[in-house]
C-alpha positions in Angstrom: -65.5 44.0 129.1 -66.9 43.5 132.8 -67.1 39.8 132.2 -63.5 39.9 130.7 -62.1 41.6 134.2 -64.0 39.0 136.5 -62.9 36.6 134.4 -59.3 37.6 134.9 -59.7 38.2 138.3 -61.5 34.7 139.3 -58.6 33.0 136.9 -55.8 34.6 139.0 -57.9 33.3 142.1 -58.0 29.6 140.9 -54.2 29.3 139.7 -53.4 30.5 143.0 -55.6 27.7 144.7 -54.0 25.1 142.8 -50.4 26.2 143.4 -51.8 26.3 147.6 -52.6 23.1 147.0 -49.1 21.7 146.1 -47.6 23.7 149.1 -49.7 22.4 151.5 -48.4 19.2 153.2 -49.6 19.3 156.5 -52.5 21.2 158.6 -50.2 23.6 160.1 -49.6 24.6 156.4 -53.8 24.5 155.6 -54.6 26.3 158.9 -51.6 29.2 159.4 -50.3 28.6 156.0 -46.4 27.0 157.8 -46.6 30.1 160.5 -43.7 31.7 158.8 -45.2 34.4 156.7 -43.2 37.6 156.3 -44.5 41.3 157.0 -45.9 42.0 153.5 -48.1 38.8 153.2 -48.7 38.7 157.1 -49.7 42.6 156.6 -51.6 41.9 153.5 -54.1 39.1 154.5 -54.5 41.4 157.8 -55.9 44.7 156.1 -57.7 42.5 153.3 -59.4 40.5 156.2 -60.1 43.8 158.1 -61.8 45.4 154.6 -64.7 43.8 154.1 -68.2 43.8 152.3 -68.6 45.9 155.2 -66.6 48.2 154.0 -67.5 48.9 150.7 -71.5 48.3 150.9 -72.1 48.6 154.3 -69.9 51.4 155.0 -71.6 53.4 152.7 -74.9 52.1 153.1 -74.8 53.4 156.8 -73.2 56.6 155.3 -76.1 57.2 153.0 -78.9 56.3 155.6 -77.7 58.6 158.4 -74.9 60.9 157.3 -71.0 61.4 158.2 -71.4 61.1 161.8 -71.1 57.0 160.9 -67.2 57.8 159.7 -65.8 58.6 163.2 -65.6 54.9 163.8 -62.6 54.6 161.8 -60.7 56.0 164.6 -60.6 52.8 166.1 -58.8 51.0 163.6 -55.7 52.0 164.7 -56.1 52.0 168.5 -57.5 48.3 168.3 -54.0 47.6 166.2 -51.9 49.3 168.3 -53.0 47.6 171.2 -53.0 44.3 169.4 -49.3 45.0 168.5 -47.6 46.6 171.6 -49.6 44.6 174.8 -51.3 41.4 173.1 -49.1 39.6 170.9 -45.8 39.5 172.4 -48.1 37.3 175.1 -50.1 35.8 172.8 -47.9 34.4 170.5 -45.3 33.0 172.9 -47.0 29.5 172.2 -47.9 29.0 168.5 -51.0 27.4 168.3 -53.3 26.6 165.2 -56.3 27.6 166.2 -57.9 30.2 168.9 -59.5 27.5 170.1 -56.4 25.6 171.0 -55.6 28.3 172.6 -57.7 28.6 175.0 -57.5 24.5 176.0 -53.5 25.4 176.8 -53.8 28.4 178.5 -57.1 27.4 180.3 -56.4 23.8 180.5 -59.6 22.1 179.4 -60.8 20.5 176.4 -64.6 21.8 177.6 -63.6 25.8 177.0 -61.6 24.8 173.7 -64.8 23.1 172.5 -67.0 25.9 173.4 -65.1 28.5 172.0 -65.3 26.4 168.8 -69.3 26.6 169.0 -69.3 30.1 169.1 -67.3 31.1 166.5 -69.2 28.6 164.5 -72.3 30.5 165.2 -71.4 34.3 164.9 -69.2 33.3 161.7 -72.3 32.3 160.0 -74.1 35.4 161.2 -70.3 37.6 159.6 -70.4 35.4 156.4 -74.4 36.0 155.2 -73.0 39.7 155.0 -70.3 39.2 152.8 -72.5 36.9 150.6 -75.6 39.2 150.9 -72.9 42.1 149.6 -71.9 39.1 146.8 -75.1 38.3 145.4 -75.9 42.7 145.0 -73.0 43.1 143.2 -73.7 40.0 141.0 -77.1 41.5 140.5 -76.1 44.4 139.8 -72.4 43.4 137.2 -74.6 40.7 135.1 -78.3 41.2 135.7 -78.8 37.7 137.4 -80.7 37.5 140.4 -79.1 38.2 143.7 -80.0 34.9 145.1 -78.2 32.9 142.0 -75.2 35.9 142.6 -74.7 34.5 146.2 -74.9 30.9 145.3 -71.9 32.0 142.8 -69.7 33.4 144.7 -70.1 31.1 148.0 -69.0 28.3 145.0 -65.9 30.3 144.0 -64.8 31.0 147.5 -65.2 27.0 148.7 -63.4 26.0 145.7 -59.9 27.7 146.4 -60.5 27.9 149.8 -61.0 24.3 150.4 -58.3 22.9 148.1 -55.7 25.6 149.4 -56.1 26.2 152.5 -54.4 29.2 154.4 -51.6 29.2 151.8 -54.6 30.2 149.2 -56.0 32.7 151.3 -52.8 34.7 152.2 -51.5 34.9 148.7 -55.1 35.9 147.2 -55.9 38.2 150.3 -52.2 40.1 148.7 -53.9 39.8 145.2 -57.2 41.4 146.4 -55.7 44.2 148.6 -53.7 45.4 145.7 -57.4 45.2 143.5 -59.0 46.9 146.4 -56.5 49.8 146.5 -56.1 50.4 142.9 -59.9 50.3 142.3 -60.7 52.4 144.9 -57.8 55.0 144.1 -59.1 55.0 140.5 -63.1 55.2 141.5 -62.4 58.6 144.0 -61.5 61.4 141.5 -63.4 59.6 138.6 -66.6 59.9 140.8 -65.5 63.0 142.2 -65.3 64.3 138.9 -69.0 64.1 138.1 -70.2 66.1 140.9 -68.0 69.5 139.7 -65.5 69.0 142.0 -64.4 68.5 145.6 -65.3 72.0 146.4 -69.0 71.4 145.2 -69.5 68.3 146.2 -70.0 69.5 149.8 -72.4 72.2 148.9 -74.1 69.6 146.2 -74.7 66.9 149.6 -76.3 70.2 152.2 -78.3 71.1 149.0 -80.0 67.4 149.3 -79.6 66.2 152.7 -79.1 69.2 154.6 -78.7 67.0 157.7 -75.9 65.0 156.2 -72.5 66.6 158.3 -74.9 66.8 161.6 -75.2 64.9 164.6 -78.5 63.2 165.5 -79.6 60.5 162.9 -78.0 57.9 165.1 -77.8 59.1 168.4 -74.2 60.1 170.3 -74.4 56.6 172.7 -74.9 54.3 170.0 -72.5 55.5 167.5 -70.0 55.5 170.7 -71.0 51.6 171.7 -70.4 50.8 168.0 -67.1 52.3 167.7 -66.4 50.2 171.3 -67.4 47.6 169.3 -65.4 47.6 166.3 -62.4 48.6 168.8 -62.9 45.8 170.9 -64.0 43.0 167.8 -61.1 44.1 166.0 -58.6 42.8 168.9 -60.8 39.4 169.4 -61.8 38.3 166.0 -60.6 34.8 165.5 -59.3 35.4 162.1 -57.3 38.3 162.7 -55.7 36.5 165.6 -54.5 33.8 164.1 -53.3 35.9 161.5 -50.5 36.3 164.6 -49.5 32.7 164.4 -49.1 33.0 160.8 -46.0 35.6 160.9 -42.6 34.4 161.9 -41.8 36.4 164.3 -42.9 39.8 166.4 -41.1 42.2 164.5 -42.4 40.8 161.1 -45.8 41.5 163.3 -45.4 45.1 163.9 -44.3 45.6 160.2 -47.4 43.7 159.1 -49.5 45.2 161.3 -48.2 48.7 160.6 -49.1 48.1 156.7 -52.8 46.5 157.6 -53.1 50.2 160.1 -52.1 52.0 156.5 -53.9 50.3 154.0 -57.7 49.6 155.9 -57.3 53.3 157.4 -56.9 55.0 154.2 -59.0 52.6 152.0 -62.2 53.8 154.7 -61.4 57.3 154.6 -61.9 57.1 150.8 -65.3 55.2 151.0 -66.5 58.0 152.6 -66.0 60.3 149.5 -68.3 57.8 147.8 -70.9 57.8 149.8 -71.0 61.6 149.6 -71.3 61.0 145.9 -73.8 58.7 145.7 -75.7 60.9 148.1 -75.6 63.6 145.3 -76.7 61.7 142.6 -78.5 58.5 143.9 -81.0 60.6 146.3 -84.0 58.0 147.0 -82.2 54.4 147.1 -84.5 52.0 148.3 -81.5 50.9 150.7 -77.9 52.0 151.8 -76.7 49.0 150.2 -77.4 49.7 146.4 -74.9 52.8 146.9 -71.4 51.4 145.8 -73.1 49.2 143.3 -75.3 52.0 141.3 -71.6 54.0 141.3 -69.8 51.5 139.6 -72.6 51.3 137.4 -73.6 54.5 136.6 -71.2 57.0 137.0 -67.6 55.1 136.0 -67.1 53.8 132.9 -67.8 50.4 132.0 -64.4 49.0 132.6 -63.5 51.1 135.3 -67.1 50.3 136.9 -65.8 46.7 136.4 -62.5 47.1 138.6 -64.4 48.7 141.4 -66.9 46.2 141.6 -63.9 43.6 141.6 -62.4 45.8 144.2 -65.6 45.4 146.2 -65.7 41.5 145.3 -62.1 41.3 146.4 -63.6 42.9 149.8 -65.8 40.5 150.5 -64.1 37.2 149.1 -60.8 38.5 151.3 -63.1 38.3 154.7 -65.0 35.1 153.6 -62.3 33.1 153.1 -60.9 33.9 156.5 -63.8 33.0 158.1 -64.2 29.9 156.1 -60.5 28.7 157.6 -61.6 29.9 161.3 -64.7 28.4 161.6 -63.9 24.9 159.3 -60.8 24.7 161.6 -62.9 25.0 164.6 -65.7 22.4 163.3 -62.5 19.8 162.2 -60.0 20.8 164.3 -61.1 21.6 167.2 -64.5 19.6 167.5 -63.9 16.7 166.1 -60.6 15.9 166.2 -60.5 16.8 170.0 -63.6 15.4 170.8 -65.2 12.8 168.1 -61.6 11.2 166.5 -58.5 12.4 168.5 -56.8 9.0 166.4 -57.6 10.1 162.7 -54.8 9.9 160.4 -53.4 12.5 158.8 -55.0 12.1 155.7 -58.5 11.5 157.4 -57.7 14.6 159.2 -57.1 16.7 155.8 -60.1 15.5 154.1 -62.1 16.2 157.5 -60.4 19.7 157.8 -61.9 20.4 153.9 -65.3 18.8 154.9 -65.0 21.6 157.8 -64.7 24.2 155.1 -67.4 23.1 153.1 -70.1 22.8 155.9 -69.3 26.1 157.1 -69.8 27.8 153.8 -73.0 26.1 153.0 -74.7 26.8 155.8 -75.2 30.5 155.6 -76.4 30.4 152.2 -79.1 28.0 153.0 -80.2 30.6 156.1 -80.1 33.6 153.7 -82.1 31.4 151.1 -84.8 30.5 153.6 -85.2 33.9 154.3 -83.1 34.3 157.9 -80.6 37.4 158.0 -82.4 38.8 155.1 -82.8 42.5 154.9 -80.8 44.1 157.0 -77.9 46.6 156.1 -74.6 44.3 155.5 -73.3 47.0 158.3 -75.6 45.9 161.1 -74.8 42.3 160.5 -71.3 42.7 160.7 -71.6 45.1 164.1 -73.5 42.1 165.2 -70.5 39.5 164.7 -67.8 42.2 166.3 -70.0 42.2 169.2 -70.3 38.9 169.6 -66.7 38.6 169.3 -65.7 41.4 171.5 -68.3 39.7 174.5 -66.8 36.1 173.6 -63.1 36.6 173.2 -61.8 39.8 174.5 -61.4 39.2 178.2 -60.5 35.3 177.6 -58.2 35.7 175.6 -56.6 39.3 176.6 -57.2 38.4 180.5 -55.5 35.1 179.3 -52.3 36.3 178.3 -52.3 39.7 181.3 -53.7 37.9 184.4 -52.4 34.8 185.9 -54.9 34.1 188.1 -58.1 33.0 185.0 -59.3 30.1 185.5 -60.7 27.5 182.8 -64.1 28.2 185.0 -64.1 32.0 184.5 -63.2 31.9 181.0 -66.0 29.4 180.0 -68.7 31.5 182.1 -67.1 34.9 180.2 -67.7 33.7 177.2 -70.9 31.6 177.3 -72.5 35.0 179.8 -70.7 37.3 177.1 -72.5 35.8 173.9 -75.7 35.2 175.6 -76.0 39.2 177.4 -75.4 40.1 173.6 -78.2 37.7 171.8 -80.8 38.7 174.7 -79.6 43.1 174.3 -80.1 42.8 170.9 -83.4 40.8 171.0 -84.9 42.9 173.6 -82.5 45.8 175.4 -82.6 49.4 173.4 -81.6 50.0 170.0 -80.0 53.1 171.5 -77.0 50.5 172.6 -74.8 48.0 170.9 -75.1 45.0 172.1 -71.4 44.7 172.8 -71.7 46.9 176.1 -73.9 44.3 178.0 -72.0 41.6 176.4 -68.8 42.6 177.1 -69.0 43.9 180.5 -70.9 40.8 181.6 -67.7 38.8 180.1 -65.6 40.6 182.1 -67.2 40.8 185.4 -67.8 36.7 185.6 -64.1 36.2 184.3 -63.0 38.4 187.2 -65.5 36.9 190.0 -65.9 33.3 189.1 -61.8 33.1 188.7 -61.9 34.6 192.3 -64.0 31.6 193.7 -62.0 28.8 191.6 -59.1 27.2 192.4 -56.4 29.4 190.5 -54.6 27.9 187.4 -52.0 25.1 187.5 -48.4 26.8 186.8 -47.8 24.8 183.8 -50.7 26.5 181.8 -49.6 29.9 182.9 -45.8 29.4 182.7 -45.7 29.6 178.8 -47.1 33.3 179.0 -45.7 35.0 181.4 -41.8 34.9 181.6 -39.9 34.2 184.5 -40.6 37.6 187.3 -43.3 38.9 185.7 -46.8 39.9 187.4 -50.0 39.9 186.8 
């Protein structure tokens, strides 16, 4: 019967992949799916992105290793939305663009920045996707019996093979499939798993009884667990593929809807992970890692059918953030590398089949690290705190100082973003673990966008002028 609900699940995926493909007629329809998307899908696709592998293994994994004091982070979720909706976008999305990386060539008026931005996200994507395939291949293992390694080759296939034939269109309209899987599976899985613990009422007393520690403070200490929420804050405003999720809508109102619906649905779907990992606490004591936790619930404590839609829930998770990323970072290896810089005359057809190349390439080359061994072991989690941080130091001031100072230059924004990423690389290698990365990172973005635009020769007015509307300051 578990078979039978993948099955159903990866057939709804397909049909919708080849129905992208007969609506897609140009690259703004492959890369923001026509930029006309209404509040539901725009909303959808946002809080599908936003719940991740992450969510539903790593989430709990960090739950299970160290306790509640993990869950405060989810406080951020709306805050980075809220800012995203009431002081970015109404900026940002004055000038449509298809990429973030185009972005930043017409708002800091060089091809150089557009193309470095495009190396970075190039890099930390493959660093986000090895979670989500790492997360893939456990719950392969775990559904069928076949060896995580073989699991992740399988789903990286499934992914490519709508992504790359449908584009944007694809992912929109399956991201609205898998949040509906992910909210009905998790809605179902709560009381269910609730249920064999006695009760809400003794499920707290059943978690003190075997990790007396769990509701206290002190497994991960008070700074780090604030520099991680800074981080998720500040990667959730900056990720490339939930800004362009901006072009996609029509309009800003239909943003604010959608946005509203992605604050609702990743908020609430969080909260309820929790429970789970207080469950799995209970009755899955000695785990040899955080990251078996949603897996041995689905097996072992729903039923066999129910286990099946929860693990397609989690599934749904992760393929909902991969194919994002596969569109970001293809679009930034076709779009904005080579057709910028290598073939700037390609026809539209050569461009097409280069933009699906894009999407291949990219999705190849983090199963090939995992399978020579890089990325390997860690909680799903950590890697994707790793890719928010990198984000946050990259894009954040950029792209926020961008759209709220006039005075960024193309020179300030390239030094943010190539100081941000490298302060981050060299905390994690060798600052404290008592400190996300993000805090070096992002502070050393924002103090060379500030200085170094002070000491350049300020912008040209026609690459601030689409921005900032006639008498206003900053």
């Amino acid at each position: 019967m578990a078979a039978a609900v993948f099955v159903g699940y990866f057939a709804v995926v397909f049909f919708i992949g080849w129905r992208a493909l007969r609506a897609t007629r140009n690259e703004t329809d492959y890369w923001i799916a026509g930029g006309n998307l209404g509040w539901l899908l725009g909303g959808a696709t946002l809080a599908a992105t936003h719940t991740s592998a992450g969510t539903f293994i790593g989430t709990i994994g960090v739950m299970y290793t160290v306790g509640w004091s993990f869950g405060w982070i989810v406080l951020t979720i709306p805050a980075a939305y809220w800012f995203v909706a009431a002081v970015l976008a109404p900026r940002f999305t004055r000038v449509k663009e298809l990429t973030l990386p185009a972005f930043m060539q017409t708002r800091y008026y060089s091809k150089k920045v557009r193309a470095l931005a495009a190396i970075i996200i190039l890099v930390a994507t493959t660093v986000y996707i090895q979670a989500q395939i790492v997360a893939g291949g456990l719950i392969a293992n775990t559904l069928f019996g076949i060896p995580t390694r073989w699991g992740m080759l399988g789903f990286t296939a499934i992914l490519l093979a709508y992504t790359v034939v449908g584009g944007m269109i694809a992912v929109v309209y399956t991201d609205l499939v898998q949040m509906v899987i992910m909210i009905v599976g998790t809605v179902i899985a709560v009381p269910l798993a609730i249920r064999q613990v006695g009760g809400l009422g003794l499920l707290f007393d059943h978690v003190v009884a075997v990790n007396p520690a769990e509701f206290q403070w002190g497994a991960l200490p008070g700074v780090l667990l604030f520099t991680m929420s800074l981080s998720f804050m500040l990667g959730s405003v900056a990720t490339p593929e939930k800004l362009i999720r901006l072009y996609a809508m029509k309009d800003m109102p239909t943003i604010r809807r959608g946005i509203l619906l992605a604050i609702v649905v990743a908020t609430g779907l969080n909260l309820l992970v929790f429970v789970l990992s207080l469950v799995a606490v209970v009755l899955f004591p000695n785990l040899p890692t955080g990251d078996l936790a949603m897996p041995m619930i689905a097996r072992a404590v729903l039923p066999a059918t129910l286990g099946a839609v929860l693990l397609a829930a989690v599934t749904a998770a992760m393929m909902s953030t991969v194919d994002s990323l596969l569109i970001v970072a293809g679009s930034a290896l076709s779009y904005d590398i080579y057709q910028t810089l290598v073939n700037p005359d390609a026809s539209p057809r050569r461009k097409m089949w280069v933009d699906r190349l894009g999407v291949v390439v990219v999705g190849t080359v983090p199963v090939l690290l995992l399978l020579s061994g890089v990325g390997e072991g860690e909680l799903v989690q950590f890697i994707v705190l790793l890719f928010t941080a990198l984000m946050a130091a990259a894009f954040f001031m950029p792209v926020v100082g961008g759209v709220l100072w006039k005075r960024a230059t193309r020179e300030g924004a390239a030094a943010a973003m190539l100081g941000g990423v490298v302060a981050t690389f060299a905390w994690k290698a060798l600052g404290s673990p008592d400190i996300d990365p993000v805090v070096p990172g992002f502070v050393t973005s924002a103090v060379l966008l500030i200085g170094v635009s002070l000491i350049t020769p300020p912008p040209p007015p026609e690459a601030i002028a689409p921005y900032f509307a006639r008498g206003e300051d900053a």
